[in-house]
N, C-alpha and C positions, 0 to 999 in steps of 0.2 A: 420540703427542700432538704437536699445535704446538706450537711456541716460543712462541707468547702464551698457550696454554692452562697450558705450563710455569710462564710468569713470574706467571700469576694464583695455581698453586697455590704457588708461592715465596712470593710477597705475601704469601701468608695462615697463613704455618706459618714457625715458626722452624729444620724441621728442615732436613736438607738433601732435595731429592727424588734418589730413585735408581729409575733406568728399568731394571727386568729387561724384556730381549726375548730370548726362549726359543731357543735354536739348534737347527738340524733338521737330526739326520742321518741319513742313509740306513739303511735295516736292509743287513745284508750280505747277498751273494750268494751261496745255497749252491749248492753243485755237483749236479748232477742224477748221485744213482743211477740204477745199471744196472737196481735194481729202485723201479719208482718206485710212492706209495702211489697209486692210482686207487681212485672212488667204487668200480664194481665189483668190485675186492679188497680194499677193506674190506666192502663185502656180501656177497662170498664168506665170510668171515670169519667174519661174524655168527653167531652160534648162535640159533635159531628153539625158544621156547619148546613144549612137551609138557606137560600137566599134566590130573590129572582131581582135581576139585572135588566137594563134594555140591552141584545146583541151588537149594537153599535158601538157601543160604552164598554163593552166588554171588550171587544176585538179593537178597540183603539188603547185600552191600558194595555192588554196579551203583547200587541203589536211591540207600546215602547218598550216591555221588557223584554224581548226577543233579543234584543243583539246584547245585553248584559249575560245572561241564562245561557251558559254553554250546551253545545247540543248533545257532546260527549263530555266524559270526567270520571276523573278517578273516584268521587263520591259519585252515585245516582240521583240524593237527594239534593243535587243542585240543578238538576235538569228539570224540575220542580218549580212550581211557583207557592210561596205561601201563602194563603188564603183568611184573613183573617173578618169575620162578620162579627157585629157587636151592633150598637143604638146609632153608631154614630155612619153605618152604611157598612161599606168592604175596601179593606188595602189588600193588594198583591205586591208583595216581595219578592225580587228576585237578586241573588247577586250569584256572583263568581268569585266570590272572596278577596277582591280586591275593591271590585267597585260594587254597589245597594244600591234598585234604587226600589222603592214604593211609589204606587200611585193609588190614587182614594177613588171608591165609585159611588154614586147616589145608588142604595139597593134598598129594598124592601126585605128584612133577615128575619124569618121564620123561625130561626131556633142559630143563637148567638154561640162562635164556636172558631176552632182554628183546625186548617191542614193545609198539606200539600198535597198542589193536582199536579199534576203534567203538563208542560207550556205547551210544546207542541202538540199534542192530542187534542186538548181544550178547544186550541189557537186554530187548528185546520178545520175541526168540528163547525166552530163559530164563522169561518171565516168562508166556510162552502155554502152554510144553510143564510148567511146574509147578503149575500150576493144581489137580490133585490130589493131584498125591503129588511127593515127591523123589525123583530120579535121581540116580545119577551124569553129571558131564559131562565131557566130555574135550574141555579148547581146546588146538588145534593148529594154530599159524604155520607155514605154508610162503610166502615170499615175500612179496607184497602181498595173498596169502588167508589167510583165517581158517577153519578147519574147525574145527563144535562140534557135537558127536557128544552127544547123550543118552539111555541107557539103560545093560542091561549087556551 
């Protein structure tokens, strides 16, 4: 503030004015490990979900997240569905940043793990090949692919 903008708001208040100005200080410098964390060792890392689903079950959770999951966006990774396998079966999250939603699937999970696939790709996949009947489907992450195996 100016010193006249000061003396106007003086003027008009009996308290006294008090300027907080925030002080900035540095974050410290950590010393660089001998092992240090890089993108591609933490995607080494990563565990790449395994799970087989009945295709009914699957294309009715895809289904309700469809109209949350925009179908364009200024992010890519919201056109996405998260993938999450673990003991307890599989959740798919989707949102658009205003509204989430998840739903849970009874799965059989091969190797416990999280990613995002692509709603629509998955969604049209599942939704051509069960047209008559339910199958088993088996999604499998390796990398930036998605393999989804239907039958037995």
């Amino acid at each position: 503030m100016t010193q006249s903008a000061i003396e106007a708001v003086e003027a008009h208040t009996t308290d006294p004015v008090i300027l907080a100005v925030p002080s900035f200080e540095a974050p410290p410098v950590l010393p660089v490990d001998s092992e240090q964390t890089t993108f591609d060792t933490v995607m080494a890392k990563r565990k790449a979900p395994s799970v087989m689903v009945d295709a009914f079950e699957l294309k009715r959770a895809l289904a309700q997240l469809k109209p949350v999951v925009p179908k364009r966006g200024a992010l890519p990774v919201l056109t996405g569905v998260r993938l999450v396998a673990d003991a307890a079966g599989v959740r798919l999250t989707g949102t658009d940043l205003e509204v989430t939603v998840t739903v849970g699937i009874d799965a059989e999970v091969d190797q416990a793990g999280a990613a995002v696939i692509p709603l629509k790709l998955v969604h049209d996949v599942v939704t051509k090949a069960t047209a008559r009947r339910s199958e088993p489907v088996v999604l499998t992450v390796d990398g930036d692919d998605v393999d989804v195996v239907m039958g037995r």
